[in-house]
Biopython code that builds the backbone (N, CA, C, O; Angstrom):
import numpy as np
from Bio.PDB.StructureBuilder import StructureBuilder

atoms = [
    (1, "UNK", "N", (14.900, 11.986, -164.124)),
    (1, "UNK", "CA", (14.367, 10.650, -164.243)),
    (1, "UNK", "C", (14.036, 10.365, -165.691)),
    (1, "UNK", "O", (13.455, 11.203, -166.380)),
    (2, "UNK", "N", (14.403, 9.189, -166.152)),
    (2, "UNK", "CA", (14.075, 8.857, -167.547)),
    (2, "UNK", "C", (13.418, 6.966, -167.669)),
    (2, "UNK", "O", (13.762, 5.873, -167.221)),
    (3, "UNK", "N", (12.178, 7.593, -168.673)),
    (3, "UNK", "CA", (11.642, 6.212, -168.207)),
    (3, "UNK", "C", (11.624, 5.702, -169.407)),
    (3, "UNK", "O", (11.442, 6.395, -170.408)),
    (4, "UNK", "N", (11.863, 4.080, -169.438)),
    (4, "UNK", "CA", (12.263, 3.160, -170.585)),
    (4, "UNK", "C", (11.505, 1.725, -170.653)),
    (4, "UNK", "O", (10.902, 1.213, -169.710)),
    (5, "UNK", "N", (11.612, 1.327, -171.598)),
    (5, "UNK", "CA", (10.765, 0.377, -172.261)),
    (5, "UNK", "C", (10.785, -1.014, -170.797)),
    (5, "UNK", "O", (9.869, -1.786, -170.511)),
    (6, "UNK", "N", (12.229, -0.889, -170.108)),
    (6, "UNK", "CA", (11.999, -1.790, -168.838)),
    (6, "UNK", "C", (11.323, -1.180, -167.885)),
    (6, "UNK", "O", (11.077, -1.878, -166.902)),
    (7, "UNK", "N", (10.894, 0.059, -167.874)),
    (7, "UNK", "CA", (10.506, 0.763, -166.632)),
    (7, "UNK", "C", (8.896, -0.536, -166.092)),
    (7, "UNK", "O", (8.209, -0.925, -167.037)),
    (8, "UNK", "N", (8.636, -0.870, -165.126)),
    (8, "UNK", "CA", (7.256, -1.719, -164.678)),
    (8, "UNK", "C", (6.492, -0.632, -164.226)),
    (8, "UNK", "O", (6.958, 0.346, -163.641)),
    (9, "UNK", "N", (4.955, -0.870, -164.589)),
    (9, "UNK", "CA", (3.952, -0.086, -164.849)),
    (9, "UNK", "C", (4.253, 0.756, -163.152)),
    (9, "UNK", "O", (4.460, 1.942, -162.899)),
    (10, "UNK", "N", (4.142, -0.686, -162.060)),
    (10, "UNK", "CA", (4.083, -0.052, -160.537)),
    (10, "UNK", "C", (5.145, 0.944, -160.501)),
    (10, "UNK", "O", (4.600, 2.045, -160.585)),
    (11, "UNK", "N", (6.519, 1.080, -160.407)),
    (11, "UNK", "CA", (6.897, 1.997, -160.385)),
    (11, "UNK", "C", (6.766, 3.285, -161.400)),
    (11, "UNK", "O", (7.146, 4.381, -160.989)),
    (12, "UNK", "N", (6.295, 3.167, -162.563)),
    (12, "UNK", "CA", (5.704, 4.269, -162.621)),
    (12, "UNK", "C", (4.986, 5.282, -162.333)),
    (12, "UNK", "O", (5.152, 6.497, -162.439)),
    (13, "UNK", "N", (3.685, 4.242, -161.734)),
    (13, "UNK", "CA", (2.604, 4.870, -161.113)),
    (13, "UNK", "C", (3.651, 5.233, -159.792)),
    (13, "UNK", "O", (3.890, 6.421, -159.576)),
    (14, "UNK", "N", (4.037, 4.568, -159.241)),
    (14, "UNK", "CA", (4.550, 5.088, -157.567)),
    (14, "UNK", "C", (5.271, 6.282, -157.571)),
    (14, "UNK", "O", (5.406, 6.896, -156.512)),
    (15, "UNK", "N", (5.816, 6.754, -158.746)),
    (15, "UNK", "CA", (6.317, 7.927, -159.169)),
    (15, "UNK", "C", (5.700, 9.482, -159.512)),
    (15, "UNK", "O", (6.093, 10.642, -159.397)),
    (16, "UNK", "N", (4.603, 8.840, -159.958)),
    (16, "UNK", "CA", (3.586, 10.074, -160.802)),
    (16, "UNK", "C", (2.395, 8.928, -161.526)),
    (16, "UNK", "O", (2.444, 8.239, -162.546)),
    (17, "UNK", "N", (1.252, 9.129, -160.366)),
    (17, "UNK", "CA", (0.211, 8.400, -160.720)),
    (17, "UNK", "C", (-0.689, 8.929, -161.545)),
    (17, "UNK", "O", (-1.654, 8.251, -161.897)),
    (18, "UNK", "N", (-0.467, 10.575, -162.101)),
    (18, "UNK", "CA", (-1.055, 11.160, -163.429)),
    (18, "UNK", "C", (-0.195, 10.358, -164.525)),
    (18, "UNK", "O", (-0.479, 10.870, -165.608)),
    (19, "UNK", "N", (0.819, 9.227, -164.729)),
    (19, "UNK", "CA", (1.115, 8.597, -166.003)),
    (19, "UNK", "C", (0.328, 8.082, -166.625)),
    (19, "UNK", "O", (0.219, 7.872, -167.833)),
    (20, "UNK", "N", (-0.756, 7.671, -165.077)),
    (20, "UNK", "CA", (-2.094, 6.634, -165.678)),
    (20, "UNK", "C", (-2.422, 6.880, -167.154)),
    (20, "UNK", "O", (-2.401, 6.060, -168.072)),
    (21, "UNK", "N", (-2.790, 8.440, -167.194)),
    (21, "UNK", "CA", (-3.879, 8.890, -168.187)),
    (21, "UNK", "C", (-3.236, 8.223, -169.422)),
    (21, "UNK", "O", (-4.003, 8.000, -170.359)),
    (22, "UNK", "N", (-1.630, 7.789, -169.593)),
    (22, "UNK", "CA", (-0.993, 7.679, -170.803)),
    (22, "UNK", "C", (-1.056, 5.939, -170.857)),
    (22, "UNK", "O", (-0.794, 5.324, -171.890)),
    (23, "UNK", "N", (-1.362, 5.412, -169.846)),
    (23, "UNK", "CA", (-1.904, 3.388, -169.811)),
    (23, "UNK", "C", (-3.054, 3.533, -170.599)),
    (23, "UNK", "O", (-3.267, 3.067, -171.718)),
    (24, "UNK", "N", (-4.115, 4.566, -169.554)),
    (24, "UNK", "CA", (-5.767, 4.519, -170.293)),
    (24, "UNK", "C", (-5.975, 4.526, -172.064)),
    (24, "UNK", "O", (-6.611, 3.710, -172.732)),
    (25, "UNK", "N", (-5.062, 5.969, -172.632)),
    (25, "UNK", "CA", (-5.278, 6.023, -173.837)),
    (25, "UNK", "C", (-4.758, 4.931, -174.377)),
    (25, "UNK", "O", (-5.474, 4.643, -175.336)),
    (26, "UNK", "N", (-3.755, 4.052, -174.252)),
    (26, "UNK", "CA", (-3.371, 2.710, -175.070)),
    (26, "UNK", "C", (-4.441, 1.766, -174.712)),
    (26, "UNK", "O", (-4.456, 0.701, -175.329)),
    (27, "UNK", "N", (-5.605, 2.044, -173.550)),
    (27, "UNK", "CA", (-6.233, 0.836, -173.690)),
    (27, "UNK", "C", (-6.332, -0.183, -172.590)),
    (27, "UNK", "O", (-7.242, -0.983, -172.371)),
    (28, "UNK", "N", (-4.929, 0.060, -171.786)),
    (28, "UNK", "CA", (-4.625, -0.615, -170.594)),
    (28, "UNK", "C", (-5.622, 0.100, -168.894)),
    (28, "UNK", "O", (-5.039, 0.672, -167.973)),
    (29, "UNK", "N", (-7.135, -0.175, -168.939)),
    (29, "UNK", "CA", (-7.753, -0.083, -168.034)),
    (29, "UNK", "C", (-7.669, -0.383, -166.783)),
    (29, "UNK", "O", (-8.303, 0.135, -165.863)),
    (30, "UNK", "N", (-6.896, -1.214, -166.726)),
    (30, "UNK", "CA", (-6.092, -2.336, -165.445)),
    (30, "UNK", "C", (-4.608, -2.455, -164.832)),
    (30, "UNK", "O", (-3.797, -3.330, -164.528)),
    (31, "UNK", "N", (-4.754, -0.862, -164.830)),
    (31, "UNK", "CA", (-3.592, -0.283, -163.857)),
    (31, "UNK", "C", (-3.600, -0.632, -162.740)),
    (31, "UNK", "O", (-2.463, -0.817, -162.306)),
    (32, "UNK", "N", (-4.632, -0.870, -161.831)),
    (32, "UNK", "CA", (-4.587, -0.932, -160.541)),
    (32, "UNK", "C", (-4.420, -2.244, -159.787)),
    (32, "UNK", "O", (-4.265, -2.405, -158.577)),
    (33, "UNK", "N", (-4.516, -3.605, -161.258)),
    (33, "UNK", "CA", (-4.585, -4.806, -160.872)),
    (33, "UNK", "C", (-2.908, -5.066, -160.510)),
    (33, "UNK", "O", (-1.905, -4.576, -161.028)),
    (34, "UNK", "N", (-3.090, -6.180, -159.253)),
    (34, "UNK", "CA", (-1.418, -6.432, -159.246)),
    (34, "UNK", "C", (-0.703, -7.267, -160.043)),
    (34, "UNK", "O", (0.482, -7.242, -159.710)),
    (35, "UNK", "N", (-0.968, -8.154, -161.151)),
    (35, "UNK", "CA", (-0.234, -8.244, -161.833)),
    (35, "UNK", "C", (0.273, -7.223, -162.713)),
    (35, "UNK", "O", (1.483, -7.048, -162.857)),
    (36, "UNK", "N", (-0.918, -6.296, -163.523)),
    (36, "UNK", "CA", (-0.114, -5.099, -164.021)),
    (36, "UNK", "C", (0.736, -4.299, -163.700)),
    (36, "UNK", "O", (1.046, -3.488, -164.572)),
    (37, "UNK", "N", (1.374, -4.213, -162.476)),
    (37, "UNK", "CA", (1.850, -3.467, -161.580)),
    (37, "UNK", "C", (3.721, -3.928, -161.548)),
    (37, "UNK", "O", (4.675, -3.284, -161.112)),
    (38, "UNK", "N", (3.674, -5.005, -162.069)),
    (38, "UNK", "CA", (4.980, -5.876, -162.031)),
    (38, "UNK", "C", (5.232, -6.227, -163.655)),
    (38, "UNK", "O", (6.055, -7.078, -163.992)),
    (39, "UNK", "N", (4.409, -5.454, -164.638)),
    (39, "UNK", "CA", (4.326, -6.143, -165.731)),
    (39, "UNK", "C", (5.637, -4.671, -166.639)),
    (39, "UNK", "O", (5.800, -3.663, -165.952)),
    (40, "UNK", "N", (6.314, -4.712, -167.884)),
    (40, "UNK", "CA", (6.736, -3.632, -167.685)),
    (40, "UNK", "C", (6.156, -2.833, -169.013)),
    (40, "UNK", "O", (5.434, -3.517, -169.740)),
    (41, "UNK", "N", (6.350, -1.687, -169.347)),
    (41, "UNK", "CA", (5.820, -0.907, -170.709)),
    (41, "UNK", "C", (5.751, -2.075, -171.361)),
    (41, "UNK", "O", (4.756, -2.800, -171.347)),
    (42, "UNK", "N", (6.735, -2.297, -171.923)),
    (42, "UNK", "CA", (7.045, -3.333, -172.955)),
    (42, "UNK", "C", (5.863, -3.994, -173.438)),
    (42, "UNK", "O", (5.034, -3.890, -174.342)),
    (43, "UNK", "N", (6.156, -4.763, -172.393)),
    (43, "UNK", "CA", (5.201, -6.329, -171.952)),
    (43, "UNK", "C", (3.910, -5.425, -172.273)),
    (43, "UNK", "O", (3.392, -5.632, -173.370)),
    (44, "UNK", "N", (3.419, -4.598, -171.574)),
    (44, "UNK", "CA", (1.761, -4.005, -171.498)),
    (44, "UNK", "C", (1.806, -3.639, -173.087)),
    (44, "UNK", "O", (0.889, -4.090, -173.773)),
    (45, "UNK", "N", (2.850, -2.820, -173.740)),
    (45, "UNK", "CA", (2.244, -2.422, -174.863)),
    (45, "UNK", "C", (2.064, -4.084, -176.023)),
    (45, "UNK", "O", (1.145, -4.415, -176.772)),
    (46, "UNK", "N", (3.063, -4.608, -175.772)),
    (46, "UNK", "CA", (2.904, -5.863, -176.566)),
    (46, "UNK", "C", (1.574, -6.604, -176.351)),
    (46, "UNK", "O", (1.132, -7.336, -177.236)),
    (47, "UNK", "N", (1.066, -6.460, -175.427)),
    (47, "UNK", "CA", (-0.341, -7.204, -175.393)),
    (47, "UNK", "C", (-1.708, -6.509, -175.532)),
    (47, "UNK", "O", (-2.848, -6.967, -175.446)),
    (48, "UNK", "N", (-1.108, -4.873, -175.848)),
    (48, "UNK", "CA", (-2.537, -4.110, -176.365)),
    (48, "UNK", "C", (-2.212, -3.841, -177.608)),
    (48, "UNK", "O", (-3.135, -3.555, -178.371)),
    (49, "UNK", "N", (-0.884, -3.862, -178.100)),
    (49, "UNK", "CA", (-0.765, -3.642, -179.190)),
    (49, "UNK", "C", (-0.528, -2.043, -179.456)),
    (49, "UNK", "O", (-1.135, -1.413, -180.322)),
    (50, "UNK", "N", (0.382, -1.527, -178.635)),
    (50, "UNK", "CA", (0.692, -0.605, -178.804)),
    (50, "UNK", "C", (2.020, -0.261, -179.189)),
    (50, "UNK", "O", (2.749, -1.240, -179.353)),
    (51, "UNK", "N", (2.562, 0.904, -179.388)),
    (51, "UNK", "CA", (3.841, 1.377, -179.792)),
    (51, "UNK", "C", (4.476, 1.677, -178.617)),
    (51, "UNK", "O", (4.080, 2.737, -178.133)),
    (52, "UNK", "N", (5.636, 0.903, -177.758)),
    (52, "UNK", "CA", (6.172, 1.268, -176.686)),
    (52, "UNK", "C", (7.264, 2.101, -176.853)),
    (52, "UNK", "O", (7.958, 2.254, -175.848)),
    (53, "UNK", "N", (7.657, 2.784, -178.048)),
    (53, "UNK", "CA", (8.821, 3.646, -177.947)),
    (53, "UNK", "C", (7.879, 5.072, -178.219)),
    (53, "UNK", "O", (8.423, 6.158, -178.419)),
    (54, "UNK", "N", (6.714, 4.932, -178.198)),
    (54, "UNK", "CA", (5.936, 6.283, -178.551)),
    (54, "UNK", "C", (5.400, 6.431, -177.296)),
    (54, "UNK", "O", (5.163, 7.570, -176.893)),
    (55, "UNK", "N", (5.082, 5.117, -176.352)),
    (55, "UNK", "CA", (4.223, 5.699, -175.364)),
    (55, "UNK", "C", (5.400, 5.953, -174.294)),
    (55, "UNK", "O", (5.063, 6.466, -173.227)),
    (56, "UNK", "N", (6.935, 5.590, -174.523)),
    (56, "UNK", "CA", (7.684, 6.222, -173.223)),
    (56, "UNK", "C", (8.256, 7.322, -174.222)),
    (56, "UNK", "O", (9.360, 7.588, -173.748)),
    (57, "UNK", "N", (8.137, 7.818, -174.953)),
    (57, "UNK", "CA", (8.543, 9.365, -175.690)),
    (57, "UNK", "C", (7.698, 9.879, -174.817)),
    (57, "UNK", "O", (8.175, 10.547, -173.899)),
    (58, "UNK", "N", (6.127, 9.671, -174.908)),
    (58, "UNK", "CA", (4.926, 10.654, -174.527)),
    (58, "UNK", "C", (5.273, 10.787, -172.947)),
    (58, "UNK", "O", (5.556, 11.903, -172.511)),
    (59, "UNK", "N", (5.253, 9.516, -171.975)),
    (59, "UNK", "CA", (5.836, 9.894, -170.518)),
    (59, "UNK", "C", (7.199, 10.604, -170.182)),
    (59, "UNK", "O", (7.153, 11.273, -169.150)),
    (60, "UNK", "N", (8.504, 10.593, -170.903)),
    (60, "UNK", "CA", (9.732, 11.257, -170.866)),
    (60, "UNK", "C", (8.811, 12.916, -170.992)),
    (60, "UNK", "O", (8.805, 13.738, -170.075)),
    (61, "UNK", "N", (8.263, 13.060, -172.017)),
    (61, "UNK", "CA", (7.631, 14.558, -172.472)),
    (61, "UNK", "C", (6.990, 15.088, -171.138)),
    (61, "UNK", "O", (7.301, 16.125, -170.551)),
    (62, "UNK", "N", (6.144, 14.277, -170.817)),
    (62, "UNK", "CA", (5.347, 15.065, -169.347)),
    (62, "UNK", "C", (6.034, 15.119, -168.432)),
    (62, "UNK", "O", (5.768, 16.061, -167.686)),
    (63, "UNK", "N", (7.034, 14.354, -168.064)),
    (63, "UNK", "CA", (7.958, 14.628, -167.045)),
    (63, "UNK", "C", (8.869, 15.559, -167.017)),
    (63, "UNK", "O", (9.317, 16.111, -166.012)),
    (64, "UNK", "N", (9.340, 15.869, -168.853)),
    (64, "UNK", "CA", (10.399, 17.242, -168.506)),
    (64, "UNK", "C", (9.847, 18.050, -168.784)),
    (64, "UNK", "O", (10.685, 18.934, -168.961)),
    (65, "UNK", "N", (8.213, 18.725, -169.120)),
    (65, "UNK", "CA", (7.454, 19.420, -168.730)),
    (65, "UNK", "C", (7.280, 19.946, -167.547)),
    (65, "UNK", "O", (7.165, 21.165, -167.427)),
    (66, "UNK", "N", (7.232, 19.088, -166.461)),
    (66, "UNK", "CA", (7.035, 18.990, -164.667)),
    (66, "UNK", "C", (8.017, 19.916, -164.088)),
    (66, "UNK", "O", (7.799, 20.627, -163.107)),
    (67, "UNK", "N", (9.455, 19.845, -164.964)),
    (67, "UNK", "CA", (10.350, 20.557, -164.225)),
    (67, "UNK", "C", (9.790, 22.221, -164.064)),
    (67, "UNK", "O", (10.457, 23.038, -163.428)),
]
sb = StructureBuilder()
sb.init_structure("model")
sb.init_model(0)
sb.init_chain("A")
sb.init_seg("    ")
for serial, (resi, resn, name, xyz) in enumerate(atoms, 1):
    if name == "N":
        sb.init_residue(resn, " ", resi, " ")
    sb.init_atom(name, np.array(xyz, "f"), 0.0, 1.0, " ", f" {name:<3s}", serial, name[0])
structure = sb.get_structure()
């Protein structure tokens, strides 16, 4: 599985709901709301102001860790 700047927050979480911890540190507290849930990396990092090619490096990393 490889996750990308279109990936939406909900299917992330529906995948591996330890990704959370990597929403929290950017800031994004409001994982659980349903618009966030349909919203995608992208979109979330653009409105906290984060780096979205660093924060799906950091989720790709924990996942091929998992194996």
């Amino acid at each position: 599985m490889t996750i990308t700047k279109e990936t939406r927050i909900g299917e992330l979480l529906s995948i591996d709901r330890n990704t959370a911890q990597f929403l929290f540190e950017m800031g994004m507290h409001c994982v659980g709301c349903p618009a966030s849930a349909m919203e995608t990396l992208e979109e979330a990092c653009q409105v906290h102001g984060a780096d979205v090619n660093a924060l799906v490096k950091k989720i790709n990393d924990y996942f091929s860790q998992q194996k």
